[in-house]
Each structure stands twice: as structure tokens, then as C-alpha cells.
N, C-alpha and C positions, 0 to 999 in steps of 0.2 A: 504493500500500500504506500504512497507515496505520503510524503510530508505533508502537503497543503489538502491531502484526498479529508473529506470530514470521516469521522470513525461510524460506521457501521451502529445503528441502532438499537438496542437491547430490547429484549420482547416487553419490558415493561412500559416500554417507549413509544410503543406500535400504538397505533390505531386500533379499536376491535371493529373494525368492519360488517357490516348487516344490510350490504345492501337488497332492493327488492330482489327477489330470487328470479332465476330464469327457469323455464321449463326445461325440464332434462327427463330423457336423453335428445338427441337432438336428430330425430328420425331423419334418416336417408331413405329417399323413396326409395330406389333402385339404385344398382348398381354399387361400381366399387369408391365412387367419389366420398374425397371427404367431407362432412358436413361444411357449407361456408362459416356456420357462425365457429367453430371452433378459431378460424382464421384473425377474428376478429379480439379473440383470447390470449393468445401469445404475445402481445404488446403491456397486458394489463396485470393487476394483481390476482389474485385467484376470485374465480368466481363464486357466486349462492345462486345455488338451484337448487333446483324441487321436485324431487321424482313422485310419481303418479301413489307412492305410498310411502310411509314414512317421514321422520322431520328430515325439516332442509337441513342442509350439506355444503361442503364447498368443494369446487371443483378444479382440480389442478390436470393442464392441459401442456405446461410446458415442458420440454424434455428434464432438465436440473431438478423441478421440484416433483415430478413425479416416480423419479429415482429415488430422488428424499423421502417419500411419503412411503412407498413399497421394501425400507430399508430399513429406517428408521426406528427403534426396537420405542420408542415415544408415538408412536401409532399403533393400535392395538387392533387383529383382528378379532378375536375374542370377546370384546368388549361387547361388539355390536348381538354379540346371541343374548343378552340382557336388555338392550335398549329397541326403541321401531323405528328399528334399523330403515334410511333410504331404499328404495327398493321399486324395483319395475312390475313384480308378480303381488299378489295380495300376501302370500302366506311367506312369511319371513323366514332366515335361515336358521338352523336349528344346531347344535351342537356336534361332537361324535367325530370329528376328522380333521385332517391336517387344516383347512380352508376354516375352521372356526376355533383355534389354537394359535397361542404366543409360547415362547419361551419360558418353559423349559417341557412343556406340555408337548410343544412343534417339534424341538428338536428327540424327544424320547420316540415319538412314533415316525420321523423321517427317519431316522438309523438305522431301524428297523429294515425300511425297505429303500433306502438311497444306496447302499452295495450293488442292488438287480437293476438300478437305472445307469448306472457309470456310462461313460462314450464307452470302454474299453469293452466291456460286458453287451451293452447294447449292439456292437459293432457285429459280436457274433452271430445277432440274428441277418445279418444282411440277404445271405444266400437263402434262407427263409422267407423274408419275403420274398425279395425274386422269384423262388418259385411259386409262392399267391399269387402274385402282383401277374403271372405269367399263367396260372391258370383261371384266373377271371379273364384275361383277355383274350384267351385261348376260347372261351365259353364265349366272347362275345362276336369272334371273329366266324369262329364255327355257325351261330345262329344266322350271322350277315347284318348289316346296315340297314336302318337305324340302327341305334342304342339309345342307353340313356346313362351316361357315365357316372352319374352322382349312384343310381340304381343298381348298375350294376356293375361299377367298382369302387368309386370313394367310400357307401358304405359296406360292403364286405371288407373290402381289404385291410382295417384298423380294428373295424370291429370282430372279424375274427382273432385276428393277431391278440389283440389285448384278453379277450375267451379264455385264450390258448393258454396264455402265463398266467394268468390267472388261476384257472383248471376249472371253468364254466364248462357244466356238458352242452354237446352243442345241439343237441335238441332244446334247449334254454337260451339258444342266442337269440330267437326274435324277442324274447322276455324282455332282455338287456336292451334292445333297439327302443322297444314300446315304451320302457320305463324313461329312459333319455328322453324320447319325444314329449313325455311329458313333463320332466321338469323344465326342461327346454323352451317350450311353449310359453309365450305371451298370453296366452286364452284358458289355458287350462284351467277352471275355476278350484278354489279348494278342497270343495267337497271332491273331487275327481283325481285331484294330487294327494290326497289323504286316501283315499279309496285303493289307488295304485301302490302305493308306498306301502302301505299295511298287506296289501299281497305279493311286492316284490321283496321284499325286508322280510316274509315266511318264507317266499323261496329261497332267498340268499342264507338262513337259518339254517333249511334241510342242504344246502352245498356244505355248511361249516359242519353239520353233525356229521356228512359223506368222510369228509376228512379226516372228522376225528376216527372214524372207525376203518379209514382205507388213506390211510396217508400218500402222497404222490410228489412228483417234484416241480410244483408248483407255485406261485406266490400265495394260495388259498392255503395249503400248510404251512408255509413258513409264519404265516399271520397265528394261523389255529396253535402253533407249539409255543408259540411269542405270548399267544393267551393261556393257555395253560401249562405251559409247562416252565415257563422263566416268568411271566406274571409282568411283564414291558409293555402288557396294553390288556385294557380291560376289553368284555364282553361289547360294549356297547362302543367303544372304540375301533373297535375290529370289525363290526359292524359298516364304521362311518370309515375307515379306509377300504372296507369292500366298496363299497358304493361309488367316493370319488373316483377311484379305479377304473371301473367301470366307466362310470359316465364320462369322468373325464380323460380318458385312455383312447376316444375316438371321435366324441362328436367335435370337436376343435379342428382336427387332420380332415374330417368328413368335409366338413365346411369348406376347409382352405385348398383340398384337392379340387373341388368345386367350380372357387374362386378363382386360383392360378389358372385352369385350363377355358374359365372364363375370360379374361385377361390375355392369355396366348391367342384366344381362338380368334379374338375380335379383329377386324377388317383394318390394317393401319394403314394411310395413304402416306403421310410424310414421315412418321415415328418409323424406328429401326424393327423391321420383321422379327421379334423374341424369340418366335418359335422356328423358325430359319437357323439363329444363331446355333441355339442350343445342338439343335441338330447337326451343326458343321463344328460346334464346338463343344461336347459334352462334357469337358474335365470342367467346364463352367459352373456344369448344375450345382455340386455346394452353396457355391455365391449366392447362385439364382435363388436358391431357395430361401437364402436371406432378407434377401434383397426383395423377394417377392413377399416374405414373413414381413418387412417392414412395409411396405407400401401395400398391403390389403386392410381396410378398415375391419378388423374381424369383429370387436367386441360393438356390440350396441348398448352402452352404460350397463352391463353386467359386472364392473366393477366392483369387488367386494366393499363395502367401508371399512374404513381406518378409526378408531377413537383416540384423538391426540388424549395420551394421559397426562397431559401437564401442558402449561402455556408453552405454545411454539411458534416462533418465527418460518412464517413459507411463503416463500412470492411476497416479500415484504407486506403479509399478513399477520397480526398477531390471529392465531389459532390459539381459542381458551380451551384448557381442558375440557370432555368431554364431547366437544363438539367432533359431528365426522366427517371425513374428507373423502372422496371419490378420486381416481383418478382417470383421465383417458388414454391408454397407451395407445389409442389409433393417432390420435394428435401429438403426441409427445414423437411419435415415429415420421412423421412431419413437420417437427420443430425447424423455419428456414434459418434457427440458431445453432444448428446442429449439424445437418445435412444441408448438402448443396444439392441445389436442384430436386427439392425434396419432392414434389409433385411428378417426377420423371423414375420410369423404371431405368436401373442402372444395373444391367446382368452383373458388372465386374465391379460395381460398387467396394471400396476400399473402408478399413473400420468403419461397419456397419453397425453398430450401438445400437441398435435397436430393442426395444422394452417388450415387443409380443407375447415371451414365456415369464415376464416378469423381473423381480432383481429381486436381489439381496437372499433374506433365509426362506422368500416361500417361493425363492425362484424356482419354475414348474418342474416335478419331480422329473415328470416323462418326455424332458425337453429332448433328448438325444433320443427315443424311441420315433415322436413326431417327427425329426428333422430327417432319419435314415428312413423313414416310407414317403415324404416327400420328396427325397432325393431315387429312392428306387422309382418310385412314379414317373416321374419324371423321363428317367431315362428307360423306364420298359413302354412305355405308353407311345413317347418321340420313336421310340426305335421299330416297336410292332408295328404302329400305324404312323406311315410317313405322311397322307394322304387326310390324316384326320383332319376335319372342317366340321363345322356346325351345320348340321340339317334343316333350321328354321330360323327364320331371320332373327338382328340382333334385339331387335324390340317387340319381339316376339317371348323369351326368357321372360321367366317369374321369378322373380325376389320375395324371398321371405320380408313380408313387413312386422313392423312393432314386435318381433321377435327377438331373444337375447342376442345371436350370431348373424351376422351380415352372410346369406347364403341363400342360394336358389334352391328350387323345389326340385329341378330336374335341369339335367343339361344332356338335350338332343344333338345325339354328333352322326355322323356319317364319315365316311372312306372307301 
């Protein structure tokens, strides 16, 4: 800091800020743009918005402070399973798993199972998928053109895989699809998410009794011997790490397999042909995959909230304790303070920072899992079908609206 610079503010110094709240989340009709008002965010302090349930919040959109907020051990996830909590869907989040855990609660049940996530460990499923990734496409090519790619491959292809390690039988995988669609879902009213829960949470009961009496080499036992036999996670803990597991072990790759090949497919007249590149240059795809993880707006205010536990300084905001903080990692991954040319796909983009799987201690357990099926996608998809194009015009595609994740219902291809 230089001499003449004035010294930085002290949170008692700050402002507490209240202004009128904005409506959040900040619906994209269609497509993969990012909302304009976030644009309008990045210059200012943090905002107050107001999601459709819950009290107001404030909302951190810039790259610095949304690293801070998802890091910061003075924001609390946990906090919020006690308060009404911000929130898109009526029925609040509930306790039981990583996503509603702090320290030292987060760190006993990640141990657990951050060994079976490692890049090194993950790396060995490679040729595994490859051969899914290879026989869905095998299935698609057999049947002939049309398809419908999100149908019959983005969701099989993660959602078996995560089954698999898991040790879900697979006469139980449409279970796991249905239960996702419904937490998932914008619409789903509560009596209907209470309905499902109470009969996916007996199935997933009778998988954990399976185990205890036929043990396998699974993540399903290694959870079961962790509950009973070392005592590193209770009954109702193991529970809520089956679940996120589950759910979040595929509908996110679902989405973004989606996404990306919505974004290749599209018509470019003066932008650089992506899906050309790729193809003449496939030692690319890691990048891509980055590159592309930054530049798709995936979450739609699905943000968890944060409870500052004590007055904080953020976006030269005094944050009083208690209050909760959202973040956008779709906007933070667009910060023009960060990235150059942030609105431009950049296949060969260099330190890519990007926040998609998160930061800090809840950065996403299954982040190497997601990045080796969108990189095998990638390259089994470019390579099987050189000819793939989209079947029905581009303004013809449906978007999921007022839903959690930015994603289409179906994507019609041909070759």
C-alpha cells in the first residue's frame, strides 16, 4: 500500500447497507447467455435480493468476493438448516450431509470418502467410461438418426457410472433418475417432494441393510463399515451422503453434456468453428472442458447460503452476523476483472480460475469424476460422429425455465 493510499476501512467503519432488495434469481429465458443484470453488479457493492422464499440475502457476483464467501470458515453452511433459509423451492434444506455441514462436522464425513474422489484414483476409471460412453453411442448409431443426446446419452452415461460406485442395483437406477427430477424441479410442490423422499430414503435403507449383510466393493460399504463398525458417521449421516451422491454425482455433468454440445452445435458465421477445432485438435479437450465449465451459466440461484457468523467486511459491505449471503459462480466466471474477453469461448484459455465446482473446503467432492466424463464425451462423441448436427432448428430447442440448472429438455441431433 503506498504512503499517501488512505488505510482500508475496519468493518466497524462500514456502512450496514439495506438497500431495497432485487428479485432473485434473475431468470434466463433461454439459452446459454448470461443474465444482463448481473453485468450491471460487478461495478457495485454487493447486492439485496429476495428469493421467491425465504428472508433477503445478499448477493455476491464478483469473482474476489465470491471466492471469499465459499472459503471463508466466517460463513456458515450449516447455519442456514436452523434459519428460512433464501431459497427458490418452498421446502427448505434439511440437514444429514456434506452441503449442510461446517467444520469439523465437513471435514469428518469428507475423509471419509475424499480418498475414492483423488484425480489419481478417478483417472483409473477412464477406460470405463470409454467403454459406456462407447456403448451408448454404439446403441445410438445402431438404431440411426435422429437421436436425442441429453436421452440417450448425457443421462445414462453419469448416471450409471455414479450407480456403479456407489453399488445401486441397476434395476433401481430409474429410482435415482425420478428422485433427482424431483428435487430438481422448480414445481415440485411439497407435499410431492415429501411423498418421494419418504419412499426413496426406504429404498436407499433396504440398499444399506443389502450391504450390511453382503458386503461389496463399493462406496455403499465403505459408508455402511464407517457407520458401524468405526462409528465416523452416524445412521442418518450416511443417509445424507447416500443421497448427495447420488443426486449430485450426475444431474450437474447431465446438464453440462447438454449444454456444451448445445454451444458446439450452434450455427457460427464469424466466431471460430469449436467443434472443427476440437476435432483437428483433440489434446485440446482438457482446456475445453474448462473453458467451456466457465463460460456455461449452469446454476440458476441454486446457491446454497452462507451465515456470516460475525460482522464481515465483503464488497466493501459491512455483513452483520447472521445475515446470509448467496453467491453466483455463473457471474463471478465472467468477472471482465478477471478474465479477458470473458463473454468469448476460449478453447486454449490460459489460468482458467474458474469457480463452477466451487472453492475452498466444500470444493465439489466429485470434481475430477465430472471433468474425466466430460472430457471422454467429448472426445468419443467428436470422434464417433464427425457429421453430428442438430436435427431441428436452433429456436426450435426447449430450455428448462425457473428451474435450478440452466439445461434443455432434449437435444435433437442427427449424422
Amino acid at each position: 500500500m503506498s504512503p499517501l493510499s488512505p488505510p482500508s476501512p475496519r468493518p466497524d467503519q462500514l456502512p450496514a447497507q439495506h438497500p431495497e432488495p432485487l428479485s432473485y434469481p434473475f431468470w434466463t429465458s433461454e439459452g446459454l447467455d448470461l443474465h444482463p443484470e448481473y453485468r450491471q453488479l460487478w461495478d457495485k457493492p454487493l447486492a439485496r435480493v429476495r428469493l421467491p422464499y425465504g428472508e433477503d440475502a445478499w448477493l455476491a457476483t464478483r469473482h474476489e468476493d465470491v471466492r471469499t464467501v465459499l472459503s471463508d470458515p466466517r460463513f456458515s453452511l450449516a447455519t442456514a438448516v436452523s434459519r428460512d433459509q433464501p431459497r427458490i423451492g418452498r421446502m427448505p434444506r434439511t440437514g444429514g450431509g456434506l452441503i449442510a455441514s461446517d467444520a469439523p462436522d465437513h471435514t469428518r464425513m469428507r475423509s471419509l470418502l475424499s480418498k475414492e474422489f483423488t484425480a489419481r484414483r478417478i483417472e483409473r476409471l477412464r477406460e470405463d467410461i470409454r467403454r459406456t460412453a462407447d456403448g451408448l453411442l454404439d446403441r445410438m448409431i445402431d438404431t440411426g438418426p435422429p437421436a436425442d443426446l441429453i436421452e440417450d446419452f448425457a443421462f445414462p452415461l453419469p448416471m450409471t457410472l455414479i450407480c456403479e460406485l456407489v453399488g445401486v442395483p441397476h434395476s433401481d437406477h430409474p429410482h435415482v433418475r425420478a428422485w433427482a427430477d424431483t428435487v430438481c424441479s422448480g414445481s415440485a410442490t411439497p407435499e410431492t417432494i415429501q411423498r418421494r423422499a419418504t419412499e426413496f430414503f426406504a429404498l436407499m435403507r433396504g440398499w444399506v441393510d443389502t450391504r450390511r449383510r453382503e458386503p461389496a466393493d463399493d462406496l455403499l460399504t465403505l459408508m455402511v463399515r464407517a457407520c458401524d463398525k468405526d462409528g465416523s458417521v452416524s445412521e442418518g449421516e450416511l443417509m445424507g451422503l447416500l443421497n448427495e451422491l447420488l443426486v449430485g454425482g450426475f444431474v450437474t455433468t447431465t446438464n453440462q453434456i447438454g449444454n456444451f454440445f448445445s454451444l458446439l452445435l450452434l450455427p457460427r458465421d464469424s466466431e471460430e468453428d469449436l467443434m472443427a477445432r476440437l476435432r483437428a485438435e483433440p489434446g485440446l479437450i482438457p482446456k475445453a472442458v474448462e473453458e467451456l465449465l466457465r463460460y456455461v451459466p449452469l446454476l440458476n440461484g441454486l446457491s446454497l447460503p452462507r451465515y456470516a457468523t460475525e460482522d464481515t467486511e465483503l464488497g466493501g459491505v459491512l455483513v452483520r452476523a447472521g445475515e446470509p449471503v448467496i453467491v453466483s459462480p455463473s457471474a463471478a466466471n465472467r468477472d471482465p476483472g478477471v478474465f479477458d474477453d470473458p463473454d468469448r469461448v476460449i478453447l486454449d484459455r490460459a489460468n482458467n480460475s474458474h469457480v463452477s465446482f466451487g472453492h475452498g473446503t466444500h470444493y465439489c467432492l466429485g470434481a475430477h469424476l465430472a471433468r474425466l466424463e466430460l472430457q471422454v464425451t467429448l472426445e468419443r462423441v467428436l470422434s464417433r460422429m464427425p457429421d453430428l448436427r442438430l436435427a431441428v432448428p436452433v429456436d426450435e430447442l426447449r430450455w428448462r425455465s425457473k428451474e435450478f440448472f440452466s439445461g434443455l429438455h432434449e437435444l435433437p441431433v442427427t449424422w
